[in-house]
N, CA and C of each residue as an Amber inpcrd file, in Angstrom:
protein
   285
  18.4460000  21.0200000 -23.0960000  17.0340000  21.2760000 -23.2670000
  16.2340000  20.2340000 -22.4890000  15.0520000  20.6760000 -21.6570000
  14.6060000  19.7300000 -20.6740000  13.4160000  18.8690000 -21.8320000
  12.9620000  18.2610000 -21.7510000  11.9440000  17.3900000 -22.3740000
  10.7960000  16.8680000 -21.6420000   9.9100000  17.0190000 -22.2740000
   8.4280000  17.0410000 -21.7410000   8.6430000  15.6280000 -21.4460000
   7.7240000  15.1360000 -20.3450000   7.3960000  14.0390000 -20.2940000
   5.7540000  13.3570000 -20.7440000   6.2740000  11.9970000 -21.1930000
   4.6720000  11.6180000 -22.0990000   4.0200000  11.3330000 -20.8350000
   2.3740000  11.1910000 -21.0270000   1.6770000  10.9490000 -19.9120000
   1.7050000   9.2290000 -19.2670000   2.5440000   8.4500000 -20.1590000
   2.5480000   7.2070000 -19.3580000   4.1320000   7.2710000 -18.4830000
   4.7230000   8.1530000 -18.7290000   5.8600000   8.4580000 -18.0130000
   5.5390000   8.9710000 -16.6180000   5.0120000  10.0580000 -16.5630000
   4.0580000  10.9930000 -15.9170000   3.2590000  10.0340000 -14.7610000
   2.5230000   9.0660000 -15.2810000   1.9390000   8.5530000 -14.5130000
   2.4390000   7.3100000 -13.7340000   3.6390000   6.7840000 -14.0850000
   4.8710000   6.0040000 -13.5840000   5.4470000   6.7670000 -12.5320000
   5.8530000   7.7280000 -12.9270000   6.6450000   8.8710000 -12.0580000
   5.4610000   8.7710000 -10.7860000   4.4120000   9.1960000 -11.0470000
   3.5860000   9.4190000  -9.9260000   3.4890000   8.0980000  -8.9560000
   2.8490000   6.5320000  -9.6830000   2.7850000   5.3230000  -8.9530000
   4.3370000   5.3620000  -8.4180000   5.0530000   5.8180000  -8.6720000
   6.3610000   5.2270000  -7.7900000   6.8410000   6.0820000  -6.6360000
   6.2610000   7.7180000  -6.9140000   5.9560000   8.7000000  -5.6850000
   5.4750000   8.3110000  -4.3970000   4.3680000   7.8050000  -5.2160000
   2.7560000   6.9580000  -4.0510000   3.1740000   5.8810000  -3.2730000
   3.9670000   5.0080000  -4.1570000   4.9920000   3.5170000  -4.0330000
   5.9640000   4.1230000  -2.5310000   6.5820000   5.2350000  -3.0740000
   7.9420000   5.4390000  -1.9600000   6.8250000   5.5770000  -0.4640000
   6.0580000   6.7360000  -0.1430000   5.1770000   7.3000000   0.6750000
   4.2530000   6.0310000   1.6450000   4.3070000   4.8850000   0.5650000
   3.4410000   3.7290000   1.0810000   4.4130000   3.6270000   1.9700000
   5.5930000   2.9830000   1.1940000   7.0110000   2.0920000   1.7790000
   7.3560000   2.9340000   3.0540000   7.2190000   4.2890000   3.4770000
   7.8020000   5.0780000   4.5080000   6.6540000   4.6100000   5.5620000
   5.6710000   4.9710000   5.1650000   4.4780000   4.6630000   5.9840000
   4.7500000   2.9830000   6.6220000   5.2020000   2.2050000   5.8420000
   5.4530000   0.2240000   6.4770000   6.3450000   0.7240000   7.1630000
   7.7510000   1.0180000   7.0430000   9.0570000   1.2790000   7.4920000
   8.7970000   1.9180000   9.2620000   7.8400000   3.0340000   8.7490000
   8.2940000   3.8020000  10.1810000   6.8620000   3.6480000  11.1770000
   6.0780000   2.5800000  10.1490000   5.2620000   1.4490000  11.3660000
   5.6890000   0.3390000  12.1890000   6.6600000   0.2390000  11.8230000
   7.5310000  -0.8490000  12.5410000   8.2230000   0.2450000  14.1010000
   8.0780000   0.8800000  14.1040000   9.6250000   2.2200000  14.7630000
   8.3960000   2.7980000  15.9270000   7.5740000   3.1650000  15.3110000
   6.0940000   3.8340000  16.1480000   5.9220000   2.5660000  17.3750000
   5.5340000   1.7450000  17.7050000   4.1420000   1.0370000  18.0340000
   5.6970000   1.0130000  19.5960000   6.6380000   0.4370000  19.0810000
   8.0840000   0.3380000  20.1400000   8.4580000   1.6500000  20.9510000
   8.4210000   3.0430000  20.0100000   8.3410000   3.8190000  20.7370000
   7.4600000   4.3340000  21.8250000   6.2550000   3.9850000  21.2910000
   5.2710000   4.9990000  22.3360000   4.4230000   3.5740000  23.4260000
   5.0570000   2.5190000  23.1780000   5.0390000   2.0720000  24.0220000
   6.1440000   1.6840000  25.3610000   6.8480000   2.4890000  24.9570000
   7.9960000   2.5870000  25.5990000   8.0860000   4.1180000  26.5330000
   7.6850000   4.7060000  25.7390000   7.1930000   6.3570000  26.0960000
   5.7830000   5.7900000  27.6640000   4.6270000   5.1470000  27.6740000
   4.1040000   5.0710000  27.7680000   3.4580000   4.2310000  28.9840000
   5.1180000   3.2810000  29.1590000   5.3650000   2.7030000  30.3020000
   4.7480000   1.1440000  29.5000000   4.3280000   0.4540000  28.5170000
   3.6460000  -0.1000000  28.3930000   4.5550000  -1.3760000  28.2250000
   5.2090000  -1.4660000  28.0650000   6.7360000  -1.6920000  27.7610000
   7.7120000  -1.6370000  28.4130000   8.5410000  -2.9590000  29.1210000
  10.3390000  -2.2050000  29.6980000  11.5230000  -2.8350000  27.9550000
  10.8670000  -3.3840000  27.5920000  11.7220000  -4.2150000  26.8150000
  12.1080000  -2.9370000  25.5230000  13.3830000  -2.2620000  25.4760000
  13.7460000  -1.7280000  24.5310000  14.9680000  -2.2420000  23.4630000
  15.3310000  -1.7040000  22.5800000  15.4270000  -2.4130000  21.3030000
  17.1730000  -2.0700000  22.4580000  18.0580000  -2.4500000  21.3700000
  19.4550000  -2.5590000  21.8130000  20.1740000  -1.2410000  21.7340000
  20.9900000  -0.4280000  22.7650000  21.5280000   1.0460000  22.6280000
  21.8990000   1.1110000  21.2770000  23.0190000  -0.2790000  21.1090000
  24.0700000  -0.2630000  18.9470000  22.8420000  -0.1450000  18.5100000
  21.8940000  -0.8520000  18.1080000  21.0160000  -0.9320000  17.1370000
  20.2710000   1.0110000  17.1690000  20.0530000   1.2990000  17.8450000
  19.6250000   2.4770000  17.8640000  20.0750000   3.6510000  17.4430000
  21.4060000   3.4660000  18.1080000  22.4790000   4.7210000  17.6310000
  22.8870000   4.0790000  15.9510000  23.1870000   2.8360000  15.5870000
  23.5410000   2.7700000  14.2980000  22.0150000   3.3820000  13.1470000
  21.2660000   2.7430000  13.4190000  19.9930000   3.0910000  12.6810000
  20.2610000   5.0410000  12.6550000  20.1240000   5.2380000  13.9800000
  20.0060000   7.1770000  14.0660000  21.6080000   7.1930000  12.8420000
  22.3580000   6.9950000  12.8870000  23.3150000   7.3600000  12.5140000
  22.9650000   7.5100000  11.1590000  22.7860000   6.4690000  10.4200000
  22.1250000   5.8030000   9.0050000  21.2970000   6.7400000   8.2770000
  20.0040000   6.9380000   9.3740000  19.0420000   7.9800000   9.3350000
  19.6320000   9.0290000   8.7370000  20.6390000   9.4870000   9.5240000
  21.6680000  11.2860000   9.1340000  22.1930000  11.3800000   8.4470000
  22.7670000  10.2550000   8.1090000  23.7370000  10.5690000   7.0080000
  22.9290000  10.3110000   5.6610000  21.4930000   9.6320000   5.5400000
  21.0270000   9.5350000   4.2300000  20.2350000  10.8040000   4.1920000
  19.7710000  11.3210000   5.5980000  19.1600000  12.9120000   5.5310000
  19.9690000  13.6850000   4.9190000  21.0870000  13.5730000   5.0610000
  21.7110000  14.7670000   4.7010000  21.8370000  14.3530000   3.0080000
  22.1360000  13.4580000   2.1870000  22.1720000  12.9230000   0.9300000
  20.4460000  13.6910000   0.4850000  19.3330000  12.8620000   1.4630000
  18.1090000  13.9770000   0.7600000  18.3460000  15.0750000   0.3240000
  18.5050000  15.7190000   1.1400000  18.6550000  17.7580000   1.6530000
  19.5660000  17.9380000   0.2950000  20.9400000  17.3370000   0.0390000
  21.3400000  17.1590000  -0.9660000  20.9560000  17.6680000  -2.4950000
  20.3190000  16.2860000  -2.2710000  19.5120000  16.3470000  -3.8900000
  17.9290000  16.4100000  -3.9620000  17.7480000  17.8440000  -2.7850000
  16.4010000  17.9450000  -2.4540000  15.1060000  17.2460000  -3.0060000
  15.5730000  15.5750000  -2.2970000  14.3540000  14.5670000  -2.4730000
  13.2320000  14.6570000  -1.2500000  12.5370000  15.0230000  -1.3970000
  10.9380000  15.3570000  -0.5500000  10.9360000  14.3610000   0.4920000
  10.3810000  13.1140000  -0.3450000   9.8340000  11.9330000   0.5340000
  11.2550000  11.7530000   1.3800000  12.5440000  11.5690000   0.6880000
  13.3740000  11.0270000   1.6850000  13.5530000  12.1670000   2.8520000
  13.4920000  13.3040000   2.9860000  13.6640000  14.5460000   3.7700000
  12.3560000  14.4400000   4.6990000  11.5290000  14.0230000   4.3720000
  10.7490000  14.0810000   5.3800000  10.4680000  12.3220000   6.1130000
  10.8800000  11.2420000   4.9550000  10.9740000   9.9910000   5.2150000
  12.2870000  10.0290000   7.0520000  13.1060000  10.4620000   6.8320000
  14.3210000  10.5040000   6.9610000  14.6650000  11.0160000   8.3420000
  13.6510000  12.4420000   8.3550000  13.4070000  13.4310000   9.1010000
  12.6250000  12.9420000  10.3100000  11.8100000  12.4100000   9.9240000
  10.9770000  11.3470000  10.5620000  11.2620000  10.6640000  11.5230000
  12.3690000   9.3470000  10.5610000  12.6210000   8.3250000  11.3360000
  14.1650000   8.7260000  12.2350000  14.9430000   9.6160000  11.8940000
  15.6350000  10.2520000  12.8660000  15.1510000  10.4810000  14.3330000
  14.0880000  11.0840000  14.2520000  13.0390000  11.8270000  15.3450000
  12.8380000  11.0430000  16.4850000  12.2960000   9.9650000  15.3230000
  11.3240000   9.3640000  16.4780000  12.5490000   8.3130000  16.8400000
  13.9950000   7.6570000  16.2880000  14.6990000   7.4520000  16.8390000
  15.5370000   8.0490000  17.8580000  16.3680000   9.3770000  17.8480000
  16.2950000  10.1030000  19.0990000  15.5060000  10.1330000  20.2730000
  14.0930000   9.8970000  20.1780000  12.7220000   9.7250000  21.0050000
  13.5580000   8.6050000  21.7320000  13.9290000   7.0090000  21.1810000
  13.5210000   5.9350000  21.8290000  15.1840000   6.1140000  22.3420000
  16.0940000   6.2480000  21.2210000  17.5560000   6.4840000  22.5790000
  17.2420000   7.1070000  23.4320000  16.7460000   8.3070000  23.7330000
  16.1030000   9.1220000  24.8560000  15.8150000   8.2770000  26.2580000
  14.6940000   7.8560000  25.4260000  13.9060000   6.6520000  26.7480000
  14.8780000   5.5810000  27.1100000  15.8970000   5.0330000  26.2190000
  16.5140000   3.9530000  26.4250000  17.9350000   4.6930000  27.5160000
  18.2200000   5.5510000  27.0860000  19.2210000   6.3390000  27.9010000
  19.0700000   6.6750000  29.3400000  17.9920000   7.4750000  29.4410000
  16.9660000   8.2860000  30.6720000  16.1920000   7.5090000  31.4720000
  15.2930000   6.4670000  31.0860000  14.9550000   5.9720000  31.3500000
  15.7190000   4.6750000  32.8110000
């Protein structure tokens, strides 16, 4: 039998929703500013091929754990930082 939740539960649940969404937003501000300045020419200095491919790797395999246990923020957290990592191996590859 599922059980209601009280409203200070409720509203925990929510600050820690808001909490994760912040934390993605710091995380994949760090990942942005390297990419598209790299995209952009603004930039030759790119991060290290290992570091890139391990991170993408990391990325996939916790995407796929989201998709899993269809967690939102991490599926689109995840989804995200995959992306825009592919983006910068791209440039680091091609480039």
């Amino acid at each position: 039998m599922k059980r209601k939740l009280t409203a200070k539960k409720l509203i925990a649940k929510r600050i820690a929703e808001v909490l994760g969404y912040v934390g993605m937003i710091l995380i994949h501000g760090a990942i942005v500013p390297t990419t598209i300045a790299n995209i952009m020419g603004w930039s030759n200095h790119t991060p290290p091929l290992s570091m890139v491919v391990l991170i993408q790797a990391g990325l996939f395999l916790y995407l796929i754990r989201a998709v899993a246990q269809k967690d939102t923020l991490y599926i689109i957290s995840n989804g995200f930082g995959f992306f825009m990592q592919s983006v910068l191996l791209s440039v680091i590859v091609f480039n």
